[in-house]
LUMGU-816871 format. One record per residue (C-alpha): residue in three letters; x, y, z. Coordinates in pm, whole numbers. Example, Ala and Ser with C-alpha at 12.3 -4.5 7.8 and 13.67 -1.06 7.14 Angstrom:
2
<"ALA", <1230, -450, 780>> <"SER", <1367, -106, 714>> 
//
This chain:
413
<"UNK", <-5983, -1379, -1706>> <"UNK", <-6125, -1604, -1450>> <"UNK", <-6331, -1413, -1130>> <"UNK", <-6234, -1562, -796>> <"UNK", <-6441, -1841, -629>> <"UNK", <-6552, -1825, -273>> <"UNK", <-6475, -2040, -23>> <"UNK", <-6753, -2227, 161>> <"UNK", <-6867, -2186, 477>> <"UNK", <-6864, -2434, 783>> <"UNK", <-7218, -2599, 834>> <"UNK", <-7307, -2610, 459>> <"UNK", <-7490, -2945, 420>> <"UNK", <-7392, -3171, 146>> <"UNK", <-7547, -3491, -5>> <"UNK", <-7467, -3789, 115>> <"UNK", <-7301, -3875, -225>> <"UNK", <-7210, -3634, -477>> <"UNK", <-7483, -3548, -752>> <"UNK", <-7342, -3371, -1086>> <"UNK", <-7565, -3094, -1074>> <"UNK", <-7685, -2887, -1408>> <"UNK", <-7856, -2558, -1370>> <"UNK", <-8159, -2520, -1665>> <"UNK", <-8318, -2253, -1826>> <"UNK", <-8654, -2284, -1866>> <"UNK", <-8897, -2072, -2042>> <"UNK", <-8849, -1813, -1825>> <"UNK", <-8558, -1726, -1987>> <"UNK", <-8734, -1477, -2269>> <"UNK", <-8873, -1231, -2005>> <"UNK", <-8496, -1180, -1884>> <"UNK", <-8367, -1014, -2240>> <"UNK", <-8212, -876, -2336>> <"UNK", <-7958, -987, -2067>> <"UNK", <-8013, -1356, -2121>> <"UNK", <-7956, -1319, -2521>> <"UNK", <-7533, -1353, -2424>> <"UNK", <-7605, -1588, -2130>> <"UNK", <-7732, -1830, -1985>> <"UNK", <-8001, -1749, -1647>> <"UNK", <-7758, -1855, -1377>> <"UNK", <-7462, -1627, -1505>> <"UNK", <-7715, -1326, -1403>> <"UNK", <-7548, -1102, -1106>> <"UNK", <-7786, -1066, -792>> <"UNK", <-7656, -942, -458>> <"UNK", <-7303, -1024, -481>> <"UNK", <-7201, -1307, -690>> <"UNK", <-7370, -1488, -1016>> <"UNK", <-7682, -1723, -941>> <"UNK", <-7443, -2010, -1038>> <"UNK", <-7196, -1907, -774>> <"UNK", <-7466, -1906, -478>> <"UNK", <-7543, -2270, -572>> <"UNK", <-7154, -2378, -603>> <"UNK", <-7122, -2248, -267>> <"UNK", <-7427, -2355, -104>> <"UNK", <-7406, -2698, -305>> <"UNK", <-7016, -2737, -282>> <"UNK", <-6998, -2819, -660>> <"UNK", <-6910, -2726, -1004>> <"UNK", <-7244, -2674, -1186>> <"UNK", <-7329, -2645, -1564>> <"UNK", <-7579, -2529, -1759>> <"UNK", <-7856, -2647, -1968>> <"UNK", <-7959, -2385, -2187>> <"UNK", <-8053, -2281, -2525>> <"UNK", <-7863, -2404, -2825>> <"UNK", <-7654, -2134, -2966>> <"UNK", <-7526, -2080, -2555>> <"UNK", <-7400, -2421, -2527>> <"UNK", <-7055, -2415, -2681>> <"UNK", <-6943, -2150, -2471>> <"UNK", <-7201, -2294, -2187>> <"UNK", <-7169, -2631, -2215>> <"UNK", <-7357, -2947, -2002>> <"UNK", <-7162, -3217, -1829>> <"UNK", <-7422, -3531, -1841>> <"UNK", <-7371, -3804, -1598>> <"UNK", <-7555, -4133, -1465>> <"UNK", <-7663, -3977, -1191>> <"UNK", <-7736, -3551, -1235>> <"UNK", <-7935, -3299, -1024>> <"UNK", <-8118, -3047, -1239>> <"UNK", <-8218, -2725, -1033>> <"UNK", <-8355, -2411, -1168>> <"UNK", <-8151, -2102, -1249>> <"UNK", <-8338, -1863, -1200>> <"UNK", <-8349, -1926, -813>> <"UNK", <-8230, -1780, -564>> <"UNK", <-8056, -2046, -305>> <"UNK", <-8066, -2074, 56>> <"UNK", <-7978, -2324, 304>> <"UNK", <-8331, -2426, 342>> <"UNK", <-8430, -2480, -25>> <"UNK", <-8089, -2643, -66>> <"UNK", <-8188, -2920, 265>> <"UNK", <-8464, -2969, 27>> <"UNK", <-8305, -3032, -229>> <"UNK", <-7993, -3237, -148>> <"UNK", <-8303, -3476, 11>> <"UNK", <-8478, -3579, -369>> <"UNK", <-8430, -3931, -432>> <"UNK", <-8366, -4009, -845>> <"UNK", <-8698, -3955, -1019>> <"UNK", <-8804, -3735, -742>> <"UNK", <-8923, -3359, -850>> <"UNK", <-8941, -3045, -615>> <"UNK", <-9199, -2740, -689>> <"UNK", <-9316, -2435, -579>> <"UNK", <-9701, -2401, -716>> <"UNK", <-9630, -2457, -1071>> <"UNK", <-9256, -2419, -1095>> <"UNK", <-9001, -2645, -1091>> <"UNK", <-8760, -2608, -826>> <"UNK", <-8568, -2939, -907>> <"UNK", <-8514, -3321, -990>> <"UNK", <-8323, -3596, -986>> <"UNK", <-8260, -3843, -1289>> <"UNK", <-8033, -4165, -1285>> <"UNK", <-8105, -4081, -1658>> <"UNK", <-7869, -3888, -1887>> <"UNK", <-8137, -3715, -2115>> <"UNK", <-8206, -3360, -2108>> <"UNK", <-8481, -3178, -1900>> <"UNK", <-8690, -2868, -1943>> <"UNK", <-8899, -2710, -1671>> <"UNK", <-9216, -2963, -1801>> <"UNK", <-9083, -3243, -2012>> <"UNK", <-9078, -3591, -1832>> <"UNK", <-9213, -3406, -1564>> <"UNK", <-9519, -3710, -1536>> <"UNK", <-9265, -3929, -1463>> <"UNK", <-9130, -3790, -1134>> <"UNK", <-9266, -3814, -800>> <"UNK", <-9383, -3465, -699>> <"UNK", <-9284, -3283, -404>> <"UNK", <-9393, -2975, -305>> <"UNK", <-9197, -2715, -121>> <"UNK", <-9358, -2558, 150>> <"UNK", <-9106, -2235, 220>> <"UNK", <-9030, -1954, 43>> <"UNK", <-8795, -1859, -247>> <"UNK", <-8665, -1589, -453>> <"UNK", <-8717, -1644, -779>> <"UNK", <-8574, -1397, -1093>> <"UNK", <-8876, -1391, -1297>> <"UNK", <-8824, -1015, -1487>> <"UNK", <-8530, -818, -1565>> <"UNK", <-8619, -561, -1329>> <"UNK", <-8614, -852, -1064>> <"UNK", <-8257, -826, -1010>> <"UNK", <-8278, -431, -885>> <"UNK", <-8577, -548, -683>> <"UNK", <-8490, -815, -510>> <"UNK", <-8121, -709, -460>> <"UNK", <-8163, -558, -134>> <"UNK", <-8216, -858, 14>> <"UNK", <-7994, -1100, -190>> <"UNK", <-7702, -863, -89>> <"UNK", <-7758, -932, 233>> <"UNK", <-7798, -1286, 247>> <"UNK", <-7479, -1353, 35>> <"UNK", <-7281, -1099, 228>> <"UNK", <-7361, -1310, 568>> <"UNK", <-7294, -1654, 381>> <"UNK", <-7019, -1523, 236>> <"UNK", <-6854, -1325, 519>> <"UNK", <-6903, -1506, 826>> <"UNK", <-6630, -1675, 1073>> <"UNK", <-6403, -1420, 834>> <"UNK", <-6175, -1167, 984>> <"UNK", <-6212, -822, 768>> <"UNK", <-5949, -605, 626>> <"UNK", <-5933, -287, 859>> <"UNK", <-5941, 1, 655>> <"UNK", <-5725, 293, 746>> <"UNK", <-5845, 630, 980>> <"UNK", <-5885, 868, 625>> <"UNK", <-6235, 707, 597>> <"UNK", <-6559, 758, 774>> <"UNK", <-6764, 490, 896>> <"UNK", <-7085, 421, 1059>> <"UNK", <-7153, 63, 1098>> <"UNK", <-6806, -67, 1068>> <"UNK", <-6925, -463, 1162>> <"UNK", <-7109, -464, 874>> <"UNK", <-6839, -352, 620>> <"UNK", <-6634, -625, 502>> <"UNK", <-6315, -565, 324>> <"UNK", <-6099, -818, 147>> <"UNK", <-5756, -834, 59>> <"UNK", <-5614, -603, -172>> <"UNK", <-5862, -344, -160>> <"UNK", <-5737, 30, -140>> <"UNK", <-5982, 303, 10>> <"UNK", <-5916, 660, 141>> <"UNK", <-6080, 966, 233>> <"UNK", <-6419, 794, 155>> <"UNK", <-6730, 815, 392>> <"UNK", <-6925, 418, 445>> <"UNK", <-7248, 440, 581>> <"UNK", <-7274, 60, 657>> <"UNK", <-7581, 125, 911>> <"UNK", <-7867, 119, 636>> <"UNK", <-7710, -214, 521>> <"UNK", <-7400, -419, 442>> <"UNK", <-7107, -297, 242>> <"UNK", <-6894, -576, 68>> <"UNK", <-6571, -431, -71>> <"UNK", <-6391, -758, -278>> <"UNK", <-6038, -817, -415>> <"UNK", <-5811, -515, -522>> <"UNK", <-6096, -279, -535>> <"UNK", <-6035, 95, -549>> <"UNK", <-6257, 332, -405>> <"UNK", <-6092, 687, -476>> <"UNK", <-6179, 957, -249>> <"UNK", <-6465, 1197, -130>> <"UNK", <-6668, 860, -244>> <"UNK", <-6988, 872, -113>> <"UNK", <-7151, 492, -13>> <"UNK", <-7483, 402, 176>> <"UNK", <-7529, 37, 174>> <"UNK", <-7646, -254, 117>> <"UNK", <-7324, -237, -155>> <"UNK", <-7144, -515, -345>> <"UNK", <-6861, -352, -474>> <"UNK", <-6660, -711, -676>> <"UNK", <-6315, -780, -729>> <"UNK", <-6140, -532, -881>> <"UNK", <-6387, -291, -926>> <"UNK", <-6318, 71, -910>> <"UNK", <-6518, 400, -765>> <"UNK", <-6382, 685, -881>> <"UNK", <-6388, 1016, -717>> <"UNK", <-6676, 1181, -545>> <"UNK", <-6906, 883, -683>> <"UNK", <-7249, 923, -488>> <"UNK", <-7345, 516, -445>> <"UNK", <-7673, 469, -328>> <"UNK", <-7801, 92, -188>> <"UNK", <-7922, -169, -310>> <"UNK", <-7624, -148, -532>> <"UNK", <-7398, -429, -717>> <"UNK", <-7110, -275, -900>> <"UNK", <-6963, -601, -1070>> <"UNK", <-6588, -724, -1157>> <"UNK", <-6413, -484, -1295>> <"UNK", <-6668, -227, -1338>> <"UNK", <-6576, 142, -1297>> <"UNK", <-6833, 369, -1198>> <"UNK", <-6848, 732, -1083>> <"UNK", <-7147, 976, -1061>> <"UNK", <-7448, 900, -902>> <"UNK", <-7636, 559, -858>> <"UNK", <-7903, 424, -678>> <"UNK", <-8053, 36, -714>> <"UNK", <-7893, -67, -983>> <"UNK", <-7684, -360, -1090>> <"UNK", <-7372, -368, -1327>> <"UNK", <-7318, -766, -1386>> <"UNK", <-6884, -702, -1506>> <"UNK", <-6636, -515, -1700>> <"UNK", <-6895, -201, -1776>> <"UNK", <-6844, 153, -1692>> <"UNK", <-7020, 457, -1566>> <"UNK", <-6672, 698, -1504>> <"UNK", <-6826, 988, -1496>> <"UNK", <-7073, 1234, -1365>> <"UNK", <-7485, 1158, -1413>> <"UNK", <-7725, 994, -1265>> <"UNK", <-7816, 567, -1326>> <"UNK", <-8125, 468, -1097>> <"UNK", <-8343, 131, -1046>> <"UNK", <-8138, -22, -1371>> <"UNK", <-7932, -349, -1502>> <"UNK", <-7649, -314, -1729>> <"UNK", <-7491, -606, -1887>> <"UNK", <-7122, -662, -1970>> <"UNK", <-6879, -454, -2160>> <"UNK", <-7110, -190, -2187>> <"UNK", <-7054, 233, -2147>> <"UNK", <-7233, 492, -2044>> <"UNK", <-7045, 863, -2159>> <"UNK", <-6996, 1126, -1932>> <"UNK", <-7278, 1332, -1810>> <"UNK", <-7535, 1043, -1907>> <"UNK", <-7852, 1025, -1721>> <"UNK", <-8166, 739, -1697>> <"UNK", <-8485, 865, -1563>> <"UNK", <-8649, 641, -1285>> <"UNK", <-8980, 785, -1235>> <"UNK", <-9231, 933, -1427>> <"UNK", <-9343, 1323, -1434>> <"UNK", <-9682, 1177, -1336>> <"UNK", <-9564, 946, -1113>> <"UNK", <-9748, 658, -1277>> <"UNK", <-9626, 254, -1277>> <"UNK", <-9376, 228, -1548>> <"UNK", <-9433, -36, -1868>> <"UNK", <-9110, -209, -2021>> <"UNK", <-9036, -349, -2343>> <"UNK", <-9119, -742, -2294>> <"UNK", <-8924, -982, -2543>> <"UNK", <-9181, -1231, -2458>> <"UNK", <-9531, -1024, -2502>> <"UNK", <-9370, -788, -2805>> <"UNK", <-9454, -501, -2632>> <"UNK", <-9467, -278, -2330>> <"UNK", <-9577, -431, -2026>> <"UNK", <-9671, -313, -1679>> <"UNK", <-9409, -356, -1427>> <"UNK", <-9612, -263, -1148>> <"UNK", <-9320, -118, -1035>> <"UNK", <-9333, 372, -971>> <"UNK", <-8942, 314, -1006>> <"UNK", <-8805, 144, -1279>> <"UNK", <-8486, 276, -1508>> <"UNK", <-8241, 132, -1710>> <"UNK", <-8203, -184, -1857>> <"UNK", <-7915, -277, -2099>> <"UNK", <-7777, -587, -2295>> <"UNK", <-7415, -690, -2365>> <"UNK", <-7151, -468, -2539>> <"UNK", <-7405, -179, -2590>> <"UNK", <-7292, 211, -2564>> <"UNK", <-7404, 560, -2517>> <"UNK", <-7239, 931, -2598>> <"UNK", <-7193, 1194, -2345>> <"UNK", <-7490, 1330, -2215>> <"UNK", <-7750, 1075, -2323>> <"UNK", <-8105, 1070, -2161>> <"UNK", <-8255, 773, -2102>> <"UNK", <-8597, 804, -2058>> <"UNK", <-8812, 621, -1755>> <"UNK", <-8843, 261, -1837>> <"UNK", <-8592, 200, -2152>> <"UNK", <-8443, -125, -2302>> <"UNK", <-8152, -130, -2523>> <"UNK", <-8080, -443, -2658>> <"UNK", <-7716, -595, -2717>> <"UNK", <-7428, -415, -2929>> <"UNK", <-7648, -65, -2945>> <"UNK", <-7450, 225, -2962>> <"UNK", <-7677, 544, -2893>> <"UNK", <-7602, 936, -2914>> <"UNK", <-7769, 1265, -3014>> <"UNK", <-7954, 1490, -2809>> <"UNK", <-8299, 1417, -2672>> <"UNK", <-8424, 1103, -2549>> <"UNK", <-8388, 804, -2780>> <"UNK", <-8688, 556, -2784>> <"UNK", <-8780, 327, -2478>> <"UNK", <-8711, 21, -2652>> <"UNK", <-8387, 25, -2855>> <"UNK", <-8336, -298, -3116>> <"UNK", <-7968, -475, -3070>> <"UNK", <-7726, -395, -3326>> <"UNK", <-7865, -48, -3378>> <"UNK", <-7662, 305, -3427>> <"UNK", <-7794, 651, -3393>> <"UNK", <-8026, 831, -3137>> <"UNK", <-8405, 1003, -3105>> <"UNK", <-8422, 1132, -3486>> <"UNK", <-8298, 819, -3632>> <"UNK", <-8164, 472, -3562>> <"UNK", <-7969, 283, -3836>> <"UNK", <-7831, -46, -3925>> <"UNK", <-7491, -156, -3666>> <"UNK", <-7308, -365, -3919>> <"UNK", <-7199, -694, -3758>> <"UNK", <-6761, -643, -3823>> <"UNK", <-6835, -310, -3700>> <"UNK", <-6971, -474, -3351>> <"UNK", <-6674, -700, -3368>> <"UNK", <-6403, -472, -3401>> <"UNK", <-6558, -242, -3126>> <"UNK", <-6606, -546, -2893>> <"UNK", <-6267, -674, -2966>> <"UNK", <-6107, -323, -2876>> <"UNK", <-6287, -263, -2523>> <"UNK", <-6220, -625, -2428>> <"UNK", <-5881, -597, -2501>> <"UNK", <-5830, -325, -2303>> <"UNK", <-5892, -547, -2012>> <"UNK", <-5677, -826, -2161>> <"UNK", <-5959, -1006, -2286>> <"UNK", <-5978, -1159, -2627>> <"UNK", <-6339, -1163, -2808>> <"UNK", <-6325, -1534, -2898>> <"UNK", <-6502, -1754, -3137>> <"UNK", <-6786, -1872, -2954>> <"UNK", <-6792, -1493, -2796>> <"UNK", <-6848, -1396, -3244>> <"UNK", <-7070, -1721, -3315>> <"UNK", <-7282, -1604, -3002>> <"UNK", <-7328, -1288, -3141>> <"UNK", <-7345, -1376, -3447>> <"UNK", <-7663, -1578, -3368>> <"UNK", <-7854, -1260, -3192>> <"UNK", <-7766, -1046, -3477>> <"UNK", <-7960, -1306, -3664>> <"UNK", <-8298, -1360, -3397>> <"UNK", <-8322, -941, -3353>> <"UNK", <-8290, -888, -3685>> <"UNK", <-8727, -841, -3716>> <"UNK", <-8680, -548, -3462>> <"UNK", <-8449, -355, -3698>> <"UNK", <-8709, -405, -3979>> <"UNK", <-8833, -31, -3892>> <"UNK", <-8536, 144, -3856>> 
//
């Protein structure tokens, strides 16, 4: 299934000549799992497309990706003579991208110590350091948005919402939406075609409310913006939706959410409470499910860190949620403040389960056990399918491979 692309907006500068442009991963990467385990840095949802979509609109190109190995076949790079590697785990805007479009082959653009960008007549592949004593160094004197941590992307989505909802919105004529609903702020709710909404009250005032292709909001929905509600996305009845909220493609959500970010095809249906969290794709949260955002004590929350093997300080008093590909939960799961469950984890019993759950485990707080691989497959293959999706063969290999690299945090189990 292929998610619309946006169109691009008048007074979008381009270069001079067209530059294949490749979006890399650098080492980064490993603080942004378990989300970045499935894909690559730019397919990460902030505000209200994918990073890779802000630069194909900003840059008016296709882009690829570098990234690590076992991601390429489904993720693959286009090398040419000429090629324009960028960063991607930034967050464009028209400045930066000025910038940018101005680098000369051999020509390198920073920020302190990290690489913004470069420019290589040379078809060889580029990290965030190699070949890096080769370029002439520019340094870039504005500032940018960069998704360093997972709990980046609730952070910063406030105000990635908004930019993309301007870029994205403006010299466009909005869907009216009929006299059942309530809304305060109307000029900053846009509405595209397709989209149904009744009986639902829009507080657009406390920020922008994007509502994209054939979404459904069903009624008594309650929504406070800044909102990105993506193509075909549904709300179901009486959902409470709190800003800064993304609710990706085909995501179905109910209850009540604040801050958080669902990248596609996951669901939340039902009643309970998701706050200051990321959820990957295909995953489920059962009915009645809860996360808890803030500690009794009130203290700064630690998270699981792929990178350090451990828990690390956030510095953050709100942090929930965060969940990888394909993972699950029963009906009236608590999630304690601060949790990370890792891909294809399907979690149930009463009481709250660890904060950091290994990929490809089964079971709740009194035990977790083994998630056999065909199992994974066959539930995978089921919920996609549902949406018309098939689970393909670089979809299996992929998982395949993190199965493999998470296997030393089952050791325990």
């Amino acid at each position: 299934m292929k998610i619309r692309s946006f169109s691009v907006p008048e007074n979008i500068p381009f270069m001079e000549k067209q530059v294949n442009t490749i979006l890399f991963d650098d080492n980064n990467r490993n603080n942004l799992l378990p989300l970045t385990f499935t894909r690559p840095v730019s397919e990460l949802r902030v505000g209200i497309t994918t990073i890779k979509e802000k630069w194909e609109l900003l840059l008016h190109t296709k882009c690829s990706h570098l990234t690590i190995d076992y991601l390429a076949g489904k993720y693959p790079m286009e090398l040419k003579a000429d090629n324009l590697f960028v960063n991607a785990a930034i967050i464009p805007d028209e400045r930066l991208v000025q910038d940018i479009i101005k680098l000369h082959p051999d020509e390198l653009l920073k920020y302190h110590d990290l690489t913004i960008a470069c420019r290589s007549f040379q078809p060889v592949k580029i990290s965030q350091t190699s070949r890096e004593s080769s370029f002439r160094t520019i340094e870039y004197n504005g500032e940018i948005i960069c998704i360093e941590h997972t709990w980046d992307i609730f952070e910063k989505n406030d105000k990635v919402i908004r930019d993309d909802f301007s870029r994205i919105t403006k010299g466009r004529k909005s869907k009216k939406l009929s006299a059942s609903n309530t809304i305060l702020g109307e000029e900053n709710v846009f509405v595209e075609e397709g989209a149904k909404c009744e009986c639902a009250i829009i507080n657009a005032a406390t920020g922008p409310v994007y509502i994209g292709h054939d979404v459904v909001i069903m009624e008594g929905a309650l929504i406070r913006g800044p909102l990105a509600l993506c193509d075909h996305a549904v709300l179901k009845m009486g959902a409470k939706i709190y800003g800064a909220t993304t609710i990706g493609p085909h995501c179905r959500v109910g209850g009540e959410v604040h801050n958080s970010v669902f990248t596609g095809f996951s669901s939340k249906a039902h009643d309970g409470f998701l706050g200051n969290a990321v959820l990957g794709e295909w995953c489920n949260l059962g009915a009645d499910s809860n996360n808890s955002n803030l500690k009794n004590n009130y203290a700064l929350v630690k998270l699981w860190s792929y990178t350090a093997e451990r828990f690390i300080d956030t510095g953050l008093q709100f942090c929930g949620l965060i969940m990888g590909d394909h993972s699950k939960c029963a009906i009236n799961t608590m999630f304690n403040t601060g949790t990370v469950v890792g891909v294809s984890a399907n979690i149930y019993g009463s009481g709250f389960p660890r904060n950091f759950i290994p990929s490809f485990s089964w079971g709740g707080p009194g035990k977790l056990i083994l998630y056999k691989l065909e199992k994974a497959f066959e539930t995978a293959q089921i919920a996609m399918a549902r949406r018309g999706i098939a689970l393909s063969d670089e979809d299996k290999s992929i998982l395949f491979k993190v199965f493999e690299l998470t296997e030393k945090y089952r050791n325990n189990l």
